[in-house]
N, C-alpha and C positions, 0 to 999 in steps of 0.2 A: 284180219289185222287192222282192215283202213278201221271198223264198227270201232274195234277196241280201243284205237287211240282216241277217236270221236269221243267216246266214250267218259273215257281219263279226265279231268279237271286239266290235267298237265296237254294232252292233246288240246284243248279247245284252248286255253291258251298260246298254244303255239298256233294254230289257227290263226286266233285273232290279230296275233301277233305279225306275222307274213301278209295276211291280207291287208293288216294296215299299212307295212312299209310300199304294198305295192299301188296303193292309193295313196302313200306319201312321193312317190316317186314320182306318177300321175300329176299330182298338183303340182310339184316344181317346173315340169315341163310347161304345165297349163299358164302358172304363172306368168311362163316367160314368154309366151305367148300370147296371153293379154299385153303384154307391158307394151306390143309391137305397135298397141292404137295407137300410140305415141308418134306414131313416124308416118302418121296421115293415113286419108281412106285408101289407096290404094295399097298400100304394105298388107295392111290389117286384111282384107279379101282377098287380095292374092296368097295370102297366108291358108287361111280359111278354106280357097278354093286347094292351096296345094294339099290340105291334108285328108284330101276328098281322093289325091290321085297318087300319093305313094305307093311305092310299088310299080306301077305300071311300067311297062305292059304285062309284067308277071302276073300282078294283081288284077284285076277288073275296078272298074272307078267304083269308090269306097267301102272296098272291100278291108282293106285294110283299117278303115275308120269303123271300122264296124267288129274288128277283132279284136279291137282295143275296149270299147264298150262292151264287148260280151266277159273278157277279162274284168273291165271295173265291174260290172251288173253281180258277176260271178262274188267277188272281192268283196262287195259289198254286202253281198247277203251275206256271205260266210262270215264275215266281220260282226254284222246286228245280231245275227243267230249265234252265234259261239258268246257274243257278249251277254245276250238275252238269257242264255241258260245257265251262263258262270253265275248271273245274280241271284239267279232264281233259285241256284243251286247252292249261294251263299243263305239266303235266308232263310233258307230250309234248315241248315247248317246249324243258325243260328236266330232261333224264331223269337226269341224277347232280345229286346236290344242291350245291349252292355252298359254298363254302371259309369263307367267312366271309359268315354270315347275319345279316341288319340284323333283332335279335331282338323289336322293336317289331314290324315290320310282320309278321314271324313266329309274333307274340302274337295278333296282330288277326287274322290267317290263321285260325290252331286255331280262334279264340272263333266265329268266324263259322260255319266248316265245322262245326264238333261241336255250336254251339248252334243250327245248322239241323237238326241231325239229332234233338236231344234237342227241342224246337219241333215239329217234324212227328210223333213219337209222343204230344206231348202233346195235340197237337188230337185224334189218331183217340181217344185215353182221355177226354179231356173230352168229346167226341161222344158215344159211348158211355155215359159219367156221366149227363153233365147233360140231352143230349138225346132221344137214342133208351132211356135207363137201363139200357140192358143189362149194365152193370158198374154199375151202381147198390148202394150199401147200403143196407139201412135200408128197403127197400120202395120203388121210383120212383114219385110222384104227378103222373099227369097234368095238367096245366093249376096245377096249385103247386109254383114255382119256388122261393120263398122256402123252403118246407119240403125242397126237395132239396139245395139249396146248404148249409142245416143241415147235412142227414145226409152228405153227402161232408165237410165237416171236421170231421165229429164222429170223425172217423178218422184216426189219424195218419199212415194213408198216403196218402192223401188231402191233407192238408196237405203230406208231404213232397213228392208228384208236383207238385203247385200250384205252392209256392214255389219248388221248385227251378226249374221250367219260366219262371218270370216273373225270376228272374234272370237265368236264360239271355236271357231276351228284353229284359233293360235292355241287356245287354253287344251283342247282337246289333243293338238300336235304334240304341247309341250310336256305335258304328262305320260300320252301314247307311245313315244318315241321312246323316251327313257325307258317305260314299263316293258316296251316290246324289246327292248336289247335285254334286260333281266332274263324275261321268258327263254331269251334264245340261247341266251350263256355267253353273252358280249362282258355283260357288266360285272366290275370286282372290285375291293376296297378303293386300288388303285386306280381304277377305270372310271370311277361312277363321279365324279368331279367332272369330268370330261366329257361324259355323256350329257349329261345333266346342261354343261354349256353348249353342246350341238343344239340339244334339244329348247331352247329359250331360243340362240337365233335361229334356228332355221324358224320355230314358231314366228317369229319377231319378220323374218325377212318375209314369211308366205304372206300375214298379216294385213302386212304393210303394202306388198307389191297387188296385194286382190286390193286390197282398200283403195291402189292407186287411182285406178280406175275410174269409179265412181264421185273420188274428188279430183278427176281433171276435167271431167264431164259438168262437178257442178261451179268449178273456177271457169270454165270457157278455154281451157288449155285443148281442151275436147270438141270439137264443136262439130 
């Protein structure tokens, strides 16, 4: 049964659908979680080191951090791969392009396809950065967060990979969100006004509070 739903156009949809709200639910947390460098080096590492020890002593230390990543990891693939094969399985569909192209839903095509693809390189770089610091500048400090996040926008390309990547992810939020309530059976004549406004702020609010970040670091609010 699991093969046949797989299968279905209507499955990988729903797929893609669930995996995205649970990597949008991820982000909000994340957000607000960054927004904490605001309140000095200590908050921000003791933050960092707490989410190392949730759970305990049930848990074993970051055990719990590490069930969440296997969740996103999971999320993630089944997100790209159900997306990768609905297109693949659109153009098969329809192997010469159309005469006259409805250039809205055309828009919202690209932004999705290219802002998944420019999203998926920025997590392996921000992996890399922030967490293993193997493209780290500035020296990577184990167990000091607040000090690493400094030195990656103490660089402008650092800043330019960030923001560009978190645009991409409002434009991706803001079409995802809506598309994933359709799939799920949320959205109806009545409803889709509505969605449609969740979907712009919360794009608008993720946006704006990743963006924080990196210009408070390059104002000196950050230091």
């Amino acid at each position: 049964m699991a093969r046949t739903v797989w299968d279905s156009t209507v499955g990988k949809k729903t797929v893609m659908a669930v995996s995205g709200l649970i990597m949008l639910l991820y982000l909000v947390v994340h957000m607000i979680g960054n927004l904490k460098i605001f309140f000095g080096t200590a908050e921000f590492n003791h933050y960092a080191h707490w989410l190392r020890t949730v759970g305990e002593p049930f848990m074993h230390y970051e055990w719990t951090l590490w069930l969440v990543r296997i969740v996103l990891v999971v999320a993630v693939v089944a997100h790209a791969t159900s997306a990768y094969q609905l297109s693949r399985r659109d153009l098969r569909a329809r192997p010469t392009k159309y005469v006259h192209q409805r250039k809205r839903a055309s828009y919202a095509t690209n932004t999705m396809r290219y802002g998944g693809i420019i999203l998926a390189l920025f997590i392996v770089w921000h992996i890399l950065d922030l967490t293993t610091g193997t493209v780290h500048s500035g020296g990577f400090q184990s167990g000091k967060p607040y000090q690493n996040v400094v030195d990656t926008f103490s660089t402008w390309y650092g800043n330019v990979i960030y923001i560009v990547a978190m645009l991409a992810l409002g434009l991706h939020i803001q079409h995802g969100f809506w598309s994933a309530a359709q799939t799920l059976g949320a959205g109806s004549r009545s409803r889709d006004r509505a969605l449609k406004t969740v979907a712009n702020v919360l794009a608008l609010l993720l946006t704006a509070g990743f963006i924080a970040v990196p210009v408070g670091v390059m104002t000196g609010v950050v230091s």
